[in-house]
VOGU-3710 file (C-alpha; in Angstrom, 3 decimals, decimal comma):
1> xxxxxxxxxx> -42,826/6,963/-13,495  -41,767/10,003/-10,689  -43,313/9,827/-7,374  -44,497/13,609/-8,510  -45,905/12,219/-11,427  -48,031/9,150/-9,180  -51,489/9,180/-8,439  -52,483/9,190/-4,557  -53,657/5,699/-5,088  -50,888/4,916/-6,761
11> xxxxxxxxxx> -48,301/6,653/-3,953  -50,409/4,302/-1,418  -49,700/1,153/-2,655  -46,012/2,377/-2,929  -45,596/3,273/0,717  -47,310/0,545/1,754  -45,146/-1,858/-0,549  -41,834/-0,321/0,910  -42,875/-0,163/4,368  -43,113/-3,950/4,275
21> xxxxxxxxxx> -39,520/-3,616/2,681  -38,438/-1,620/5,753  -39,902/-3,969/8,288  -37,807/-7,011/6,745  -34,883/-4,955/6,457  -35,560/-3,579/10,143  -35,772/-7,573/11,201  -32,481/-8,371/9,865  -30,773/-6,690/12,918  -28,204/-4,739/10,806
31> xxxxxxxxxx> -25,540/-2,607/13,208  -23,933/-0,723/9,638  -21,613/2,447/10,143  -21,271/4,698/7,298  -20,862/8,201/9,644  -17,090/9,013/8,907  -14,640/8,496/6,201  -12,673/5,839/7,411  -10,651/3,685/5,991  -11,451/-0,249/5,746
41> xxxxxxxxxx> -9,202/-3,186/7,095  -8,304/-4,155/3,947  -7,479/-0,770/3,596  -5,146/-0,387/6,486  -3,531/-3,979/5,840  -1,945/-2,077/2,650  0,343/0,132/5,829  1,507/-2,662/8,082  4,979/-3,555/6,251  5,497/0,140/7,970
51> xxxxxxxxxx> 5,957/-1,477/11,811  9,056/-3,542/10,261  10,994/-0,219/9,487  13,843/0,912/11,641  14,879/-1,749/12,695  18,500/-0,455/11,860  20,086/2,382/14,183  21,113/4,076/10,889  17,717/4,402/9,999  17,177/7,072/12,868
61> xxxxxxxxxx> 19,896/9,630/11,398  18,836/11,219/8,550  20,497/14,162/6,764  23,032/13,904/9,642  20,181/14,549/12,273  18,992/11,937/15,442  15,472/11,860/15,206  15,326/10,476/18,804  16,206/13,929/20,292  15,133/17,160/20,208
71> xxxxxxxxxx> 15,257/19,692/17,578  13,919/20,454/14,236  10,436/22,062/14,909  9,887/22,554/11,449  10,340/18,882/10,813  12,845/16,764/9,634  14,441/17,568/6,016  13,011/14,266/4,329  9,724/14,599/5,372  9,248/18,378/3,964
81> xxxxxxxxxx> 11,216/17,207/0,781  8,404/14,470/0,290  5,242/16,938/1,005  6,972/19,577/-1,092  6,764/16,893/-4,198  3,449/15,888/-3,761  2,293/19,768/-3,225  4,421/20,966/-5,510  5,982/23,632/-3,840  9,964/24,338/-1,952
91> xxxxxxxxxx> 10,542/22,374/0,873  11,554/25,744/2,646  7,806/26,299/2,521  6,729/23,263/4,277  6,240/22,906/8,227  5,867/19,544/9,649  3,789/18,819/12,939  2,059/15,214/14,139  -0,491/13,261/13,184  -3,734/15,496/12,407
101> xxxxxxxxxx> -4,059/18,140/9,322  -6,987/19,156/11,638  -4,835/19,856/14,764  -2,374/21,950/12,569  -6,141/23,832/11,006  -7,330/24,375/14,316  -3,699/25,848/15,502  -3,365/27,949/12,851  -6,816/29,570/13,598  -6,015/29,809/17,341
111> xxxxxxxxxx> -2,897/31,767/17,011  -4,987/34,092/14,407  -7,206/34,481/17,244  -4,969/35,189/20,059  -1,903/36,856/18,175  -2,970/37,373/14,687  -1,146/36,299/11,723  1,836/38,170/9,382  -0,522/41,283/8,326  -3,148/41,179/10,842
121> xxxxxxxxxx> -3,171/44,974/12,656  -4,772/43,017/15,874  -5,174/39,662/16,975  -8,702/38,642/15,272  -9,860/38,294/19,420  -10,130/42,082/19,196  -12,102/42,395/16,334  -15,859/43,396/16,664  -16,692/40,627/14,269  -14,472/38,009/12,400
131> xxxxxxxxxx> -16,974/35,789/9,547  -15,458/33,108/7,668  -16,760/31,697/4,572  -17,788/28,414/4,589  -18,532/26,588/1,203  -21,692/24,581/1,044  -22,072/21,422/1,173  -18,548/21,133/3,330  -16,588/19,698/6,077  -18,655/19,545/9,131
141> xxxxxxxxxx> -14,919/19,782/11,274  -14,286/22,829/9,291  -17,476/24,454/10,555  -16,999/23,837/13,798  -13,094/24,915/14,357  -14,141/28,280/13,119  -17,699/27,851/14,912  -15,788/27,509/18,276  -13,993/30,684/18,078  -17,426/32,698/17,812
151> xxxxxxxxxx> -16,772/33,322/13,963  -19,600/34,392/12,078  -20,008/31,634/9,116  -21,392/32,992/6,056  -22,524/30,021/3,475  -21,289/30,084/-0,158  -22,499/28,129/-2,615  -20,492/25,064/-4,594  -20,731/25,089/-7,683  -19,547/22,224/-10,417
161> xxxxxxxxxx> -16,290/24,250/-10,824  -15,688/25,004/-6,748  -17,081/27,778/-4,844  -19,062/30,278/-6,340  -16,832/32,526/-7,094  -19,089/35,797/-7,335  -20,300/35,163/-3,975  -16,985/35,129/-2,780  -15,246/38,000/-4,303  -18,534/39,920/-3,300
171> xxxxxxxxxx> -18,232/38,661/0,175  -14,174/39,867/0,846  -15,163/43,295/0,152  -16,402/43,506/3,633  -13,034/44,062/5,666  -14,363/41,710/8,543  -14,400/38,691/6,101  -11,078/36,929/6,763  -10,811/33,867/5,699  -12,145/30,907/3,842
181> xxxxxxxxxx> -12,623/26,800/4,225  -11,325/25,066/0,501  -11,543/21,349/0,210  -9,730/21,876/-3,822  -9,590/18,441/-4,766  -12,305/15,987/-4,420  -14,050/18,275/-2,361  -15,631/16,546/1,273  -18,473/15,895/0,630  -18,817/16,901/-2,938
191> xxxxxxxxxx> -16,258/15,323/-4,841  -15,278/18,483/-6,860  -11,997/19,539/-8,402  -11,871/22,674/-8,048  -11,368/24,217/-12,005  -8,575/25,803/-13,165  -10,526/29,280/-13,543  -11,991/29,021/-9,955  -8,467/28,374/-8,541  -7,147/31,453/-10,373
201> xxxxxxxxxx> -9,641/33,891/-9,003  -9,091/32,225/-5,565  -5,222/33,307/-5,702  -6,085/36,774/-7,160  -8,479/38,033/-4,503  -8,136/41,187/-3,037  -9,616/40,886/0,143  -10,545/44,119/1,874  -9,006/42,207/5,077  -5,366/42,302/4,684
211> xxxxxxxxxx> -4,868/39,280/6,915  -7,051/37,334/4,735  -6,629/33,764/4,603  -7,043/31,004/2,373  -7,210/27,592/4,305  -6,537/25,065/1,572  -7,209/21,728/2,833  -5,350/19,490/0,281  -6,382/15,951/2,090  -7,281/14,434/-1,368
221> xxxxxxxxxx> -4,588/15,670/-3,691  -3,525/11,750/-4,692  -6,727/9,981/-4,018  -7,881/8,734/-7,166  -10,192/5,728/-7,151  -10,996/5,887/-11,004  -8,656/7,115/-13,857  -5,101/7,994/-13,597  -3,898/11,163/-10,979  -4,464/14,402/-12,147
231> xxxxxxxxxx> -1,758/16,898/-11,499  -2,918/19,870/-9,253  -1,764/23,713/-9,305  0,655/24,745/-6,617  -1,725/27,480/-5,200  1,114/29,296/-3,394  3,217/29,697/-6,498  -0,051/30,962/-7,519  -0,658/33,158/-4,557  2,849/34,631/-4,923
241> xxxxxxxxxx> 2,383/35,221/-8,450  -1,175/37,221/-7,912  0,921/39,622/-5,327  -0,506/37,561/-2,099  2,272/35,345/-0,925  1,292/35,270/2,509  -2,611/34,536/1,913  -2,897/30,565/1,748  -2,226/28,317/4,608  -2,184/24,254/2,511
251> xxxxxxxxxx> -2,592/21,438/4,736  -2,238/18,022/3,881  -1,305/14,267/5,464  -0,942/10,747/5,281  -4,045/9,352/7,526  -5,587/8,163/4,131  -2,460/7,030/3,095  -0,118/5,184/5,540  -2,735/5,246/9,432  -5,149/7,670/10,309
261> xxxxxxxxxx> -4,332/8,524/14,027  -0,802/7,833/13,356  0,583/9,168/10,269  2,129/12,655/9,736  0,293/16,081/8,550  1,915/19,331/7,543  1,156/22,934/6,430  2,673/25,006/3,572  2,831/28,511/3,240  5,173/31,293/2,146
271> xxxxxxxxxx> 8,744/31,751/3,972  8,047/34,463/5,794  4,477/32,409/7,275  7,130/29,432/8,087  9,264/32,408/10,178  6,386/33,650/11,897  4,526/30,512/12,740  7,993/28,928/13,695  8,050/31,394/16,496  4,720/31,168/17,916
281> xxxxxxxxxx> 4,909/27,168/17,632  8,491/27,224/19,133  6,961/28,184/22,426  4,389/25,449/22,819  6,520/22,392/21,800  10,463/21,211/21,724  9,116/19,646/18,656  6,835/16,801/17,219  7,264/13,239/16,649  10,518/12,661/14,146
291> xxxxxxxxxx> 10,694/8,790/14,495  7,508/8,630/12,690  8,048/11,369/10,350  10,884/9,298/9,466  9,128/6,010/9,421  6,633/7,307/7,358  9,331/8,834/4,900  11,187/5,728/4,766  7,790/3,797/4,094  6,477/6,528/1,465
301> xxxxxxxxxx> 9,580/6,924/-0,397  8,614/9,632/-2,748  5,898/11,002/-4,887  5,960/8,036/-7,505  5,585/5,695/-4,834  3,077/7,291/-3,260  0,584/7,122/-5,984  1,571/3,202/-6,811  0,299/2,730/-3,149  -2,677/4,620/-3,985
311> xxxxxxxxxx> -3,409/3,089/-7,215  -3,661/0,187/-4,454  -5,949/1,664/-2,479  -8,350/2,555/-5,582  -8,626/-1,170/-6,388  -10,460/-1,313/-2,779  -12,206/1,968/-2,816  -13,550/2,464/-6,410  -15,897/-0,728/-5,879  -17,415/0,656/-2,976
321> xxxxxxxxxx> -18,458/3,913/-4,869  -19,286/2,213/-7,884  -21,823/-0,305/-5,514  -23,598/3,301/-4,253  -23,870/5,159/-7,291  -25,038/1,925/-9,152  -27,798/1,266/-6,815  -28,980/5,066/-6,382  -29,228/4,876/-10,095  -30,932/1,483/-10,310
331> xxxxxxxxxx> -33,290/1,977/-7,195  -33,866/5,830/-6,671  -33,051/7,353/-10,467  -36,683/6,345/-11,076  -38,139/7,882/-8,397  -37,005/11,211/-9,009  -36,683/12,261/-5,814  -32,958/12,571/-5,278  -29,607/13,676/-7,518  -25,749/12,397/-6,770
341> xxxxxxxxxx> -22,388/13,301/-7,562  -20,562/10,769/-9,151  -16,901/11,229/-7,757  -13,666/9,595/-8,999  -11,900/10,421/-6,046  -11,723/11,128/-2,195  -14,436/9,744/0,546  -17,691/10,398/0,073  -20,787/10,775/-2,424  -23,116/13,487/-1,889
351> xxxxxxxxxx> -26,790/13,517/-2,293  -29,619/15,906/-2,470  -32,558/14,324/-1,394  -36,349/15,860/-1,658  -36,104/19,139/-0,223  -37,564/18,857/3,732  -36,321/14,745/3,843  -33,123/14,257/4,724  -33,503/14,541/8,691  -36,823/11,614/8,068
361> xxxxxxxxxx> -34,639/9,737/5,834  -31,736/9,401/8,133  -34,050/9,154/10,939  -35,237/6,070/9,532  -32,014/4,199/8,365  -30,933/4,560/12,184  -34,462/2,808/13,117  -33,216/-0,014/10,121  -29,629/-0,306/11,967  -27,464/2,055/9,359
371> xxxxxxxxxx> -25,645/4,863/10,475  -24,631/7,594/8,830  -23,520/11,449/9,120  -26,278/13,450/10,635  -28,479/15,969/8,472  -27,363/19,307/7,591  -23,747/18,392/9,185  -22,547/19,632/6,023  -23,719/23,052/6,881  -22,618/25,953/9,261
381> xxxxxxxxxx> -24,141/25,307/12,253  -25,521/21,941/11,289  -28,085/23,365/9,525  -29,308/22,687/5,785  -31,688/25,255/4,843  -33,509/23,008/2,719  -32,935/19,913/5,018  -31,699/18,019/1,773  -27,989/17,304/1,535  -26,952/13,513/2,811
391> xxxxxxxxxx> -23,333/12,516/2,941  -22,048/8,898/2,301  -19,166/7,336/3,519  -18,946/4,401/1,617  -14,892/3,517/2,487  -15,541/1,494/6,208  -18,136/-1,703/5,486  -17,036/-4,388/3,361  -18,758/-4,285/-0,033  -21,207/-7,297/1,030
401> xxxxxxxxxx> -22,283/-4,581/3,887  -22,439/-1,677/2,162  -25,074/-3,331/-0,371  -27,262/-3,738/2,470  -26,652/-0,006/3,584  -27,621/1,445/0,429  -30,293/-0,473/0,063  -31,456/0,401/3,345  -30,895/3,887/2,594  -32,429/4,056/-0,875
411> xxxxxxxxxx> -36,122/2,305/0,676  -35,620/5,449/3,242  -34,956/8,212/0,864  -38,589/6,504/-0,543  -40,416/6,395/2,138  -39,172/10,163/3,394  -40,341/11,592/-0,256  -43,468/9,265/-0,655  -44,611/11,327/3,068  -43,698/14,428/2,135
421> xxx> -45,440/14,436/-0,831  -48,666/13,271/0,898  -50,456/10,223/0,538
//
């Protein structure tokens, strides 16, 4: 039986029953972190055969270039033939920078901001109004890189297929419209691949904006917990193809991969985006870090590799989404009060809990020792209109910890419905 379908009797003796359940799990002392998507020890054990690379001076010259010196801005040759076969695009179109996909995000907003990009007729600074669209649920770091340069963040829907496409082709009409947020593959927090339909009409837009942008954050493209890898589009062939070449900005890296805080990102995007960016970035660094783009190359190897090392990976991460999926359907299913995605891949499961709950329900798993991402993070603004969407980050606690987590979490998505439903 629903909670909807209880008596008020019968919702009593519920939330009395589970309140008990919270006060034992509340006396267990629990201190659980499931606020960010990052990766376990275990996890990170998989990288540390990388520290016994380069140990050999001839494994700091590659393609007849000293990675210990300057040069290169663009990166090092190796490094932009690996992303280029795991994108699936030219290595001419690949740039190379540090650690963080975000950092390279966040730069290439800046310099829209301050110079503009290839087609813009003004830096976006002196526009009356820049708004960006921001698919819903999304990244929360997304939000607030375009958030801090005073864009105006206009929510569109995700659908099972990717963003509502409608919405968006409706929404680039308006000329001050120039740009959009796209998590393609195993969406964050969704889970979503991103169909082949939706990523067509994507690449054929014709913005009103003619500095329109497509940020296509890639971060997932091999991570696969269940099932074999499934080959993605190259959306700038795409692009090209649609008469947009210049119009998508792909980011990806390896801090899911190899070590977050200390693996390599990059950005792909036509020739002529390379040129440009090359000169804007050319002034603000001599160039990044080259021994660990090499280490990393010479610990990746290539594409095939990479995915053997994730097929690694999925044999610790699939058992942690299988334990929160497992129990939502044993423990909440029932109760009617919540749905889940069921993702094969990426970081994190979303839920929709009772419309008007999810601040209560997270409230509460803090009070029971579990944290997790705060409510309506996966909003503009932080803010859920219907105070409903929960993201979990299943990939940190052990699996013996996580069980407690979720069961912590699924006695407060109860209680939250049980009070908003009146008893």
């Amino acid at each position: 039986m629903t909670y909807s379908q209880m008596s008020a009797e019968e919702r009593k003796a519920e939330y009395a029953r589970l309140q008990k359940e919270f006060d034992d799990l509340k006396a267990k002392g629990l201190n659980l972190n499931m606020a960010r998507g990052k990766p376990s020890k275990q996890q990170l054990d998989l990288a540390n055969g990388i520290f016994d690379l380069m140990r050999d001076p001839a494994d700091y010259v590659t393609d007849g270039i000293d990675v210990r010196t300057y040069g290169e801005l663009t990166g090092i040759p190796s490094a932009k033939r690996l992303f280029a076969e795991v994108l699936g695009c030219r290595p001419e179109q690949v740039f190379v920078g540090g650690n963080s996909s975000l950092q390279l995000m966040y730069d290439t907003i800046s310099k829209a901001y301050t110079h503009g990009l290839l087609h813009s007729p003004r830096p976006w600074c002196k526009e009356e109004t820049v708004k960006w669209l921001c698919p819903v649920p999304g990244y929360d770091r997304h939000f607030k890189v375009t958030e801090t340069f005073g864009f105006e963040l206009v929510s569109i829907p995700m659908t099972d297929e990717g963003p509502d496409m409608d919405a968006v082709e409706e929404a680039v009409k308006d000329p001050a419209v120039k740009g959009i947020w796209c998590v393609p593959k195993f969406s964050n927090p969704e889970g979503i691949i991103f169909s082949d339909r939706v990523i067509h009409r994507m690449a054929a837009l014709k913005p009103a904006a003619p500095d329109f942008l497509i940020m296509w954050d890639n971060a997932y493209c091999i991570h696969e917990f269940e099932g074999d890898f499934i080959p993605f589009p190259d959306m700038l062939a795409l692009c090209a193809e649609n008469g947009n070449p210049d119009m998508v900005f792909e980011f990806f890296s390896t801090s899911k991969i190899t070590l977050p805080g200390a693996g390599i990102a990059c950005f792909a995007c036509s020739e002529a985006n390379i040129a440009y960016m090359k000169k804007l970035i050319d002034i603000q660094t001599i160039g990044f870090d080259k021994v660990n783009q090499q280490r990393q190359v010479l610990f990746l190897q290539n594409k095939a590799h990479m995915l053997e090392m994730m097929r690694q990976r999925a044999t610790i991460m699939g058992p942690k989404f299988r334990c929160v999926v497992e129990t939502l359907d044993r423990e909440v299913a029932p109760t009617g009060i919540a749905d889940w995605r069921r993702p094969k891949g990426g970081y994190f499961v979303s839920l929709n809990a009772m419309p008007g709950t999810a601040k209560r329900t997270l409230a509460l798993c803090k009070e029971a020792g579990v944290t997790m991402t705060s409510a309506g993070a996966t909003f503009p603004y932080g803010k859920d209109p219907q105070d409903s969407n929960i993201r979990i980050a299943p990939s940190l606690p052990p699996v013996e910890e996580l069980e407690q987590a979720i069961a912590v979490l699924c006695v407060c998505l109860k209680l939250a419905a049980l009070e908003k439903l009146g008893l």
